[in-house]
VEXPAMAR-751095 format. One record per residue (C-alpha): x, y, z; residue number from 1; chain. Coordinates in steps of 0.2 Angstrom, whole numbers, plus 5000, padded with zeros to 4 digits. Each point is the difference from the previous one (the first is absolute). Layout:
N
<atom><c1>X</c1><c2>Y</c2><c3>Z</c3><pos>NUM</pos><unit>A</unit></atom>
...
REM end
This chain:
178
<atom><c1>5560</c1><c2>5550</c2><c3>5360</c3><pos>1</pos><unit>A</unit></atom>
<atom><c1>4990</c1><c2>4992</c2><c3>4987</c3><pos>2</pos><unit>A</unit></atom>
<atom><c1>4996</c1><c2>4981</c2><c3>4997</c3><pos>3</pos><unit>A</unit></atom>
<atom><c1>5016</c1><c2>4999</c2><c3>4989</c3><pos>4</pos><unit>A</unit></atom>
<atom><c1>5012</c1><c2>5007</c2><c3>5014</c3><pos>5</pos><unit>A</unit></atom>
<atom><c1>4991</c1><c2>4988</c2><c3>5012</c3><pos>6</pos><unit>A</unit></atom>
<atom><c1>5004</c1><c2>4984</c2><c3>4989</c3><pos>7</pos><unit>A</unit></atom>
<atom><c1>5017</c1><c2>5008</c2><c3>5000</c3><pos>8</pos><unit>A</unit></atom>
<atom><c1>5002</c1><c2>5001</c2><c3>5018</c3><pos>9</pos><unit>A</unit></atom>
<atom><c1>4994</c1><c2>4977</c2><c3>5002</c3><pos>10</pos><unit>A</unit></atom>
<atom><c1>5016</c1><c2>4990</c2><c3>5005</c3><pos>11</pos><unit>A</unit></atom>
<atom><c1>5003</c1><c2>4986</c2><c3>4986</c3><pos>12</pos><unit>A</unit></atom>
<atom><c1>4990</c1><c2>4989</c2><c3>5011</c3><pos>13</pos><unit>A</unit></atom>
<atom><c1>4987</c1><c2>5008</c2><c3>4997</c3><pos>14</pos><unit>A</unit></atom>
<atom><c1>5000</c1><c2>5000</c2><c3>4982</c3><pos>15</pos><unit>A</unit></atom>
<atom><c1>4983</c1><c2>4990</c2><c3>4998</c3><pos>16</pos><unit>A</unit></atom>
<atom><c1>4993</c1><c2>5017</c2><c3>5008</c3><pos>17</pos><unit>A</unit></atom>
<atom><c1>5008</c1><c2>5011</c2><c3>4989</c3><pos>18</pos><unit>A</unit></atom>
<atom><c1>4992</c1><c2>4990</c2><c3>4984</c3><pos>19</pos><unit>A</unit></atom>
<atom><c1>4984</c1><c2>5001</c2><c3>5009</c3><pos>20</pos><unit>A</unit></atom>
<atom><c1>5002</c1><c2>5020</c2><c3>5004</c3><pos>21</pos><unit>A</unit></atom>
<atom><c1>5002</c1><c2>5000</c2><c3>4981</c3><pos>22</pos><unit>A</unit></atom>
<atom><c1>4985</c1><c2>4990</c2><c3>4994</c3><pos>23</pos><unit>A</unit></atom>
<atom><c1>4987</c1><c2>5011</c2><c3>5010</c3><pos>24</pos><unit>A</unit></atom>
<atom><c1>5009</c1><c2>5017</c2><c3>4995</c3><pos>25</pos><unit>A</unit></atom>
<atom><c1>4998</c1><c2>4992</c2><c3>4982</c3><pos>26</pos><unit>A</unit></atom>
<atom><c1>4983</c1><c2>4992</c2><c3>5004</c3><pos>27</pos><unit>A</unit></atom>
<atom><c1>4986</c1><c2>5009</c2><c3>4992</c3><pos>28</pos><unit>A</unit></atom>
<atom><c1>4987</c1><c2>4991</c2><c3>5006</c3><pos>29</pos><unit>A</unit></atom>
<atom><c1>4992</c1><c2>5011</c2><c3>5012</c3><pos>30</pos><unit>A</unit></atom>
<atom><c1>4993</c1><c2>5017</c2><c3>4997</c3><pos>31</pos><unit>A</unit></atom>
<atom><c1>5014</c1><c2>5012</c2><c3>5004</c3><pos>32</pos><unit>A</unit></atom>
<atom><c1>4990</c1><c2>5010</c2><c3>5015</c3><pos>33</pos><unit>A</unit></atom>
<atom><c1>4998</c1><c2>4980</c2><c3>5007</c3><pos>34</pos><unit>A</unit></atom>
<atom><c1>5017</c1><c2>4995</c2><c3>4997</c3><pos>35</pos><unit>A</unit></atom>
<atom><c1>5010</c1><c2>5016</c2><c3>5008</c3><pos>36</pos><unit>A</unit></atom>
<atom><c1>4988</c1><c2>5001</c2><c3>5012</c3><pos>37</pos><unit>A</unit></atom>
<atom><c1>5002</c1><c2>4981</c2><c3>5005</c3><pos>38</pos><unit>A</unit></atom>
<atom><c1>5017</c1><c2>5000</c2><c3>5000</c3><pos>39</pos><unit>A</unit></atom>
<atom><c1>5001</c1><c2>5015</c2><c3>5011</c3><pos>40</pos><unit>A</unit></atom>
<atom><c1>4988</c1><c2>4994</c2><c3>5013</c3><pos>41</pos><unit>A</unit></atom>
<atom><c1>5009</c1><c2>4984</c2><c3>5000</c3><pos>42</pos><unit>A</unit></atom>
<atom><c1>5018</c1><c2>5007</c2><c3>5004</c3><pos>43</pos><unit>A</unit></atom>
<atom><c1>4994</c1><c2>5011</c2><c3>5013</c3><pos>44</pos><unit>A</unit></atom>
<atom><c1>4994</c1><c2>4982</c2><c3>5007</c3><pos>45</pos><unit>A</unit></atom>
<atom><c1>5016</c1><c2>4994</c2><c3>4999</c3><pos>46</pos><unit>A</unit></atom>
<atom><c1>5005</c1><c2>5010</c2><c3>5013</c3><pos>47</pos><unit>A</unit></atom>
<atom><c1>5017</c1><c2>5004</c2><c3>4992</c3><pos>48</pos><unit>A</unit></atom>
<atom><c1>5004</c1><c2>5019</c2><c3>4999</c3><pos>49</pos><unit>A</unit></atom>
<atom><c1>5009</c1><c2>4999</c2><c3>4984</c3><pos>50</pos><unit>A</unit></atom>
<atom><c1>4989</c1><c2>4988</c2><c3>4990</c3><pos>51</pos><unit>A</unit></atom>
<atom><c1>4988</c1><c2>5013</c2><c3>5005</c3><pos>52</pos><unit>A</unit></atom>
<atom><c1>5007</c1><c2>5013</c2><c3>4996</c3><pos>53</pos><unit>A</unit></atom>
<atom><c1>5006</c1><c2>4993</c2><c3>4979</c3><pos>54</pos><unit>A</unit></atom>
<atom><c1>4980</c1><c2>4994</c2><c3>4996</c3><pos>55</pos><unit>A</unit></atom>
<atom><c1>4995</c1><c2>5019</c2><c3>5009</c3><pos>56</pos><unit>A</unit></atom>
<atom><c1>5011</c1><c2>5007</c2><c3>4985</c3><pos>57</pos><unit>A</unit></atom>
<atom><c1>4996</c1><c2>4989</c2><c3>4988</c3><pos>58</pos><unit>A</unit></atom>
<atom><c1>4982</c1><c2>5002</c2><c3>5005</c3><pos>59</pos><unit>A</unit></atom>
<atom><c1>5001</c1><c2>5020</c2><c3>5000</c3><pos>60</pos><unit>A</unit></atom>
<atom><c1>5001</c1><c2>4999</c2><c3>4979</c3><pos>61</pos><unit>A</unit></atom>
<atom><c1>4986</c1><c2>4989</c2><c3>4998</c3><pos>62</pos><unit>A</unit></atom>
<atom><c1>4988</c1><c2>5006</c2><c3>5014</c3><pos>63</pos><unit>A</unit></atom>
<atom><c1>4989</c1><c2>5014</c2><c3>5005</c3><pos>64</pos><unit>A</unit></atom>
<atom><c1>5003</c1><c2>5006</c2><c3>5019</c3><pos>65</pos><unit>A</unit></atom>
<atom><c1>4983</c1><c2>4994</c2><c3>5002</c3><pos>66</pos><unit>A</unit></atom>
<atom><c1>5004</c1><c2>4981</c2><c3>4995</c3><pos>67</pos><unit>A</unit></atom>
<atom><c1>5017</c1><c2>5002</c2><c3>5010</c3><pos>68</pos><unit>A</unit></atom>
<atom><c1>4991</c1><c2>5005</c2><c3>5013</c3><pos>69</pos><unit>A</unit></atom>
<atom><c1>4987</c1><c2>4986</c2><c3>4999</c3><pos>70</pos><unit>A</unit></atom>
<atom><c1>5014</c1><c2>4990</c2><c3>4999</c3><pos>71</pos><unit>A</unit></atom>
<atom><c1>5008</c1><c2>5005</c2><c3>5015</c3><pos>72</pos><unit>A</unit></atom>
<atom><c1>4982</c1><c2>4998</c2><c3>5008</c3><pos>73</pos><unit>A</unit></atom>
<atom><c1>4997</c1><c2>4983</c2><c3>4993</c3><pos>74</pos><unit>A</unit></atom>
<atom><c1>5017</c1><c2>4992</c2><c3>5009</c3><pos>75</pos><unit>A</unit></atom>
<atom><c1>4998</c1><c2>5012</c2><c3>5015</c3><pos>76</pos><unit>A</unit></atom>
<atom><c1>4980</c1><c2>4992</c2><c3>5005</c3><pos>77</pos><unit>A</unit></atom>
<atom><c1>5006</c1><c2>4984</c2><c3>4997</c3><pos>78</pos><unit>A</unit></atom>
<atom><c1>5015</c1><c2>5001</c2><c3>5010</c3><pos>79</pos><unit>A</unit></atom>
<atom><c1>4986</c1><c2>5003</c2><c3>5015</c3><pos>80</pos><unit>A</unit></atom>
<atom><c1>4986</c1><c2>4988</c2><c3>4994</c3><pos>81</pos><unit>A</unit></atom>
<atom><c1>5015</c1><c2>4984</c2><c3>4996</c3><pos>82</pos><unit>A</unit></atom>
<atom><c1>5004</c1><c2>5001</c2><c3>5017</c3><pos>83</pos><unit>A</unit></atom>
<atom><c1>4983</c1><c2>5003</c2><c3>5007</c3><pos>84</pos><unit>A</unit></atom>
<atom><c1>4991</c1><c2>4985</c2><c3>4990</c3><pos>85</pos><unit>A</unit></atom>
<atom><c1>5014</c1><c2>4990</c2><c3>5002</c3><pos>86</pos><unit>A</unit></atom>
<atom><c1>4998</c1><c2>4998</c2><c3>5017</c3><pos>87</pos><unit>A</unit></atom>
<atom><c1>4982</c1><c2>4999</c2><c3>4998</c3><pos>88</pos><unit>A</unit></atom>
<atom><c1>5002</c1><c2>4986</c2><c3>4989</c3><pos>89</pos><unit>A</unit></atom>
<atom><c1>5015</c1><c2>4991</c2><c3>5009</c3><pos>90</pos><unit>A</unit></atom>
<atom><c1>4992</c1><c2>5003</c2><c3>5017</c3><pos>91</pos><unit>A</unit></atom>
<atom><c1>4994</c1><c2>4984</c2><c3>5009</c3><pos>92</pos><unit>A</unit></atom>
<atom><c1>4985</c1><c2>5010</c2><c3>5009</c3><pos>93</pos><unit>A</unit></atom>
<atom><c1>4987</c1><c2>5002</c2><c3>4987</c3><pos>94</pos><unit>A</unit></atom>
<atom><c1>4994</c1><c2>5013</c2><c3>5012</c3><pos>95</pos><unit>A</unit></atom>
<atom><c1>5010</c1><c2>5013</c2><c3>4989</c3><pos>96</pos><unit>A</unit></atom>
<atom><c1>4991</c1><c2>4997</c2><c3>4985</c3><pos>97</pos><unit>A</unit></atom>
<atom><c1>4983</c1><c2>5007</c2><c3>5006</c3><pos>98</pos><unit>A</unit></atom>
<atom><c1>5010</c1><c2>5014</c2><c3>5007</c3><pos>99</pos><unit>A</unit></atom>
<atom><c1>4998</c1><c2>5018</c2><c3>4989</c3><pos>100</pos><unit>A</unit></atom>
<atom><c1>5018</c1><c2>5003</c2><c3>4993</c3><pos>101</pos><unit>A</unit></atom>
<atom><c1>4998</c1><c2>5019</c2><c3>5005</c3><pos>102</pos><unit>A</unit></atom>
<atom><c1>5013</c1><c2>5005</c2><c3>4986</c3><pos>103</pos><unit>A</unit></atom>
<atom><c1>4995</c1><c2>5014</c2><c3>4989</c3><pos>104</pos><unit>A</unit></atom>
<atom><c1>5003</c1><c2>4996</c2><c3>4983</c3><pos>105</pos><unit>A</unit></atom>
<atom><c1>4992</c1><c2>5012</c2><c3>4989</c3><pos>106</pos><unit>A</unit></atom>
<atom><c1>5013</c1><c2>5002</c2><c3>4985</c3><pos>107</pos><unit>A</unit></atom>
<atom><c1>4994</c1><c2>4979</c2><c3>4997</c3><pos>108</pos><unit>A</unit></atom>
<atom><c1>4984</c1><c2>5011</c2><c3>4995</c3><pos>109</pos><unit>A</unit></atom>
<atom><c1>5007</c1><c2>5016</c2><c3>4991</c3><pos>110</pos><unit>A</unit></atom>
<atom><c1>5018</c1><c2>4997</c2><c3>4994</c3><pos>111</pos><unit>A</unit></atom>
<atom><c1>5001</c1><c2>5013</c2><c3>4988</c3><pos>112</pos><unit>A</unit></atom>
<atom><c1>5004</c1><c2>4986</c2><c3>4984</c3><pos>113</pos><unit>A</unit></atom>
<atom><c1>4988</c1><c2>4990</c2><c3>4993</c3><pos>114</pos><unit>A</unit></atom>
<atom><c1>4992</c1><c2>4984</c2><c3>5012</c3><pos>115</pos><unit>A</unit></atom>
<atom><c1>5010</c1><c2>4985</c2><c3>4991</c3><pos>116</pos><unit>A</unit></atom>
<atom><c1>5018</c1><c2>5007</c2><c3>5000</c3><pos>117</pos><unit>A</unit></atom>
<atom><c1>4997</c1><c2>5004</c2><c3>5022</c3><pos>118</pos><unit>A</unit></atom>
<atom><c1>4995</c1><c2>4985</c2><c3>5002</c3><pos>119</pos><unit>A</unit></atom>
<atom><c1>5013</c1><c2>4991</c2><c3>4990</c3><pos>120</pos><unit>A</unit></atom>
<atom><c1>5013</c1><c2>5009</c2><c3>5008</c3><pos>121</pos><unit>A</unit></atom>
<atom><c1>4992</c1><c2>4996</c2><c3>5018</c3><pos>122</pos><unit>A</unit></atom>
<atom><c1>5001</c1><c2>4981</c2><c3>4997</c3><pos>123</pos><unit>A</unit></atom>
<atom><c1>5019</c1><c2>4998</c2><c3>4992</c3><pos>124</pos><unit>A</unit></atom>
<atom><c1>5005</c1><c2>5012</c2><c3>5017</c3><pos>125</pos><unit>A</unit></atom>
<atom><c1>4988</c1><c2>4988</c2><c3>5009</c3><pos>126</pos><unit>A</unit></atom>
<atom><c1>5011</c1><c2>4985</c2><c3>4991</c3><pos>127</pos><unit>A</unit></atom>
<atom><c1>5018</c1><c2>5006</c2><c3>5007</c3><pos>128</pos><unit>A</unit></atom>
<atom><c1>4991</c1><c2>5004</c2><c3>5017</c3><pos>129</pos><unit>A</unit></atom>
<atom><c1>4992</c1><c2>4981</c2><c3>4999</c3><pos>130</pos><unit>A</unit></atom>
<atom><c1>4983</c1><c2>5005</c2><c3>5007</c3><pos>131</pos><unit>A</unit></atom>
<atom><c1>4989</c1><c2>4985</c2><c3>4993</c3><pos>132</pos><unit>A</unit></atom>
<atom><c1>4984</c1><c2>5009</c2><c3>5005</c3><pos>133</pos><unit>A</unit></atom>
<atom><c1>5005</c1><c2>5017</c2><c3>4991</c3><pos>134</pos><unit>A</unit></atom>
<atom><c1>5005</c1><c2>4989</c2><c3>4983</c3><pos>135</pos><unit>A</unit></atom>
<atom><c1>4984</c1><c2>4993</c2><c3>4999</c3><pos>136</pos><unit>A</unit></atom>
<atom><c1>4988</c1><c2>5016</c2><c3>5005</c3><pos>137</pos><unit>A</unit></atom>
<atom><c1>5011</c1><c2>5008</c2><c3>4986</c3><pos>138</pos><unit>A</unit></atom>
<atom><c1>5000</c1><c2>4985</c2><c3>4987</c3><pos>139</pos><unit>A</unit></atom>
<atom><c1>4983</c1><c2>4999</c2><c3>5001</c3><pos>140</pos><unit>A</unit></atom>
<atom><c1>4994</c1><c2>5019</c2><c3>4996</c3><pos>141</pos><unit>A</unit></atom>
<atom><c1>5013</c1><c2>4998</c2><c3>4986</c3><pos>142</pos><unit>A</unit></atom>
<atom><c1>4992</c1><c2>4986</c2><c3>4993</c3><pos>143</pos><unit>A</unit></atom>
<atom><c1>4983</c1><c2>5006</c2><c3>5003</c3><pos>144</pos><unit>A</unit></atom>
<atom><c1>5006</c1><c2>5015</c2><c3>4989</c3><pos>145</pos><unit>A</unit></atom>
<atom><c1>5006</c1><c2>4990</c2><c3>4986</c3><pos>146</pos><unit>A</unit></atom>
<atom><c1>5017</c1><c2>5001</c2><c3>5004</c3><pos>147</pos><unit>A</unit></atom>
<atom><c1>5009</c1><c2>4983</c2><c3>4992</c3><pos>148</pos><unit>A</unit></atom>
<atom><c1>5008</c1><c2>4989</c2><c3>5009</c3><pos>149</pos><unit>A</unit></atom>
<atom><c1>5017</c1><c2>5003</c2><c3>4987</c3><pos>150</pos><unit>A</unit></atom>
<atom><c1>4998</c1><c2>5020</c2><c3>5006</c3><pos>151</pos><unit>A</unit></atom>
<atom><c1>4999</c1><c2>4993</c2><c3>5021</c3><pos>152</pos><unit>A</unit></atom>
<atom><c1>5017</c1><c2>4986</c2><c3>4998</c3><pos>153</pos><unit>A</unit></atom>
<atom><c1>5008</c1><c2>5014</c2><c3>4991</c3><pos>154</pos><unit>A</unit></atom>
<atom><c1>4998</c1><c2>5012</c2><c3>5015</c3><pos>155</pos><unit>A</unit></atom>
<atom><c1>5007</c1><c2>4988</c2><c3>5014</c3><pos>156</pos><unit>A</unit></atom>
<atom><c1>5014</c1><c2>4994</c2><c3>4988</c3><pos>157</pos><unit>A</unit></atom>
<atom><c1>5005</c1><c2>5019</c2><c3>4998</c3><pos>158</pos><unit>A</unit></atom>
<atom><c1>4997</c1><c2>5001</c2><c3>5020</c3><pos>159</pos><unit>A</unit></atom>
<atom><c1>5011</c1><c2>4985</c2><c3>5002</c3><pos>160</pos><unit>A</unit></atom>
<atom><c1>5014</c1><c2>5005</c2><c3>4987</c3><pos>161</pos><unit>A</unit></atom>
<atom><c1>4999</c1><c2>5018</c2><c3>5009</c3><pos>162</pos><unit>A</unit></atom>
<atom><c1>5003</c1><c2>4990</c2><c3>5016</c3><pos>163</pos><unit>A</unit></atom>
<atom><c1>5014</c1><c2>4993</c2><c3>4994</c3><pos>164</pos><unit>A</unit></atom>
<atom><c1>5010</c1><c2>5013</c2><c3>4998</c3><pos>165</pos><unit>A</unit></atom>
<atom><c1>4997</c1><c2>5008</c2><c3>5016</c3><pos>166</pos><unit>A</unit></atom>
<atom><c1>5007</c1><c2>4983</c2><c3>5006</c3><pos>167</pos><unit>A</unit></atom>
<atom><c1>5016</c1><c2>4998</c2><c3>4989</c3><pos>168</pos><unit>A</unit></atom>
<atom><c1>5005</c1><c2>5019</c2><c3>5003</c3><pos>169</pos><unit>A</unit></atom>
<atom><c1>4999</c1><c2>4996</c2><c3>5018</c3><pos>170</pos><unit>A</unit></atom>
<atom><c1>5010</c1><c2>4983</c2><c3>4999</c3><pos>171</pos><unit>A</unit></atom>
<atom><c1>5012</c1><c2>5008</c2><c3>4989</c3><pos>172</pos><unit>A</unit></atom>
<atom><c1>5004</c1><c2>5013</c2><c3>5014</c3><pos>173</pos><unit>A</unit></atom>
<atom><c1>5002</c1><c2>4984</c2><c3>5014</c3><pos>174</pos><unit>A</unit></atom>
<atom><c1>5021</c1><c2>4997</c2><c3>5006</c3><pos>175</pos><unit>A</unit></atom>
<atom><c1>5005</c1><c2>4986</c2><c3>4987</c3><pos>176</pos><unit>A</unit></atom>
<atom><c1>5003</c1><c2>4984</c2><c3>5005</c3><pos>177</pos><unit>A</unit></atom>
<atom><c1>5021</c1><c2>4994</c2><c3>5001</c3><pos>178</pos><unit>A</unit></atom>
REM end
């Protein structure tokens, strides 16, 4: 499955997602290693095996297995550390943010891709998971490396647009109402 089969795939009330599924497939913005990579991180946020599965083809053209891998790393530390810094940040007992996190997270150091493009894809996964305290760790080593802030609001609006359609597959598979 590929991004066209997906936009195939969205009920008609979904059509807003499908013109959005268009605009980034057409989008050439982002460096295409950024891009593919972020979109795949990004659907394997989403959680939804077939969403997955059509940016991992679509990615598999465009990507070395080292950036589909980092990729795949990139959604999978942040699937721990959302949770994790969540809590420390929703947590009422400041006690937990003097605590060690105790979480190995040594691809953040060595992804295998260049710096910027691990991070970007770490904060749009961080934006679909909503952990604040991620977003701005990750924001702020992307700024500090030049990164605009065009380049940032274009990574979430892919995360949310990627996010969408995770959502409007699984509505459309909902009972219909009489």
């Amino acid at each position: 499955m590929s991004i066209d089969s997906l936009k195939a795939q969205l009920p008609d009330f979904a059509k807003d997602v499908r013109l959005n599924l268009g605009s980034i497939a057409n989008d050439d913005s982002l460096k295409e290693q950024t891009k593919y990579g972020l979109l795949l991180a990004c659907a394997l946020a989403s959680r939804n095996a077939e969403v997955a599965a059509a940016f991992d083809r679509e990615a598999a053209s465009h990507l070395t297995p080292e950036a589909r891998d980092a990729a795949r790393a990139a959604a999978t530390i942040m699937g721990m550390n959302n949770v994790y810094y969540r809590f420390v940040h929703l947590a009422s007992n400041p006690v937990y943010k003097t605590m060690p996190a105790k979480l190995r997270m040594g691809v953040i150091g060595s992804p295998g891709v260049p710096k910027t493009d691990f991070e970007l894809w770490c904060l749009a996964v961080s934006a679909i998971n909503g952990c604040g305290m991620c977003i701005d760790a990750h924001e702020k080593v992307l700024a500090d490396a030049g990164v605009t802030q065009e380049v940032i609001q274009t990574a979430v609006r892919y995360a949310a647009i990627v996010q969408s359609a995770a959502i409007a597959l699984e509505a459309a598979q909902l009972p219909a109402y009489a």
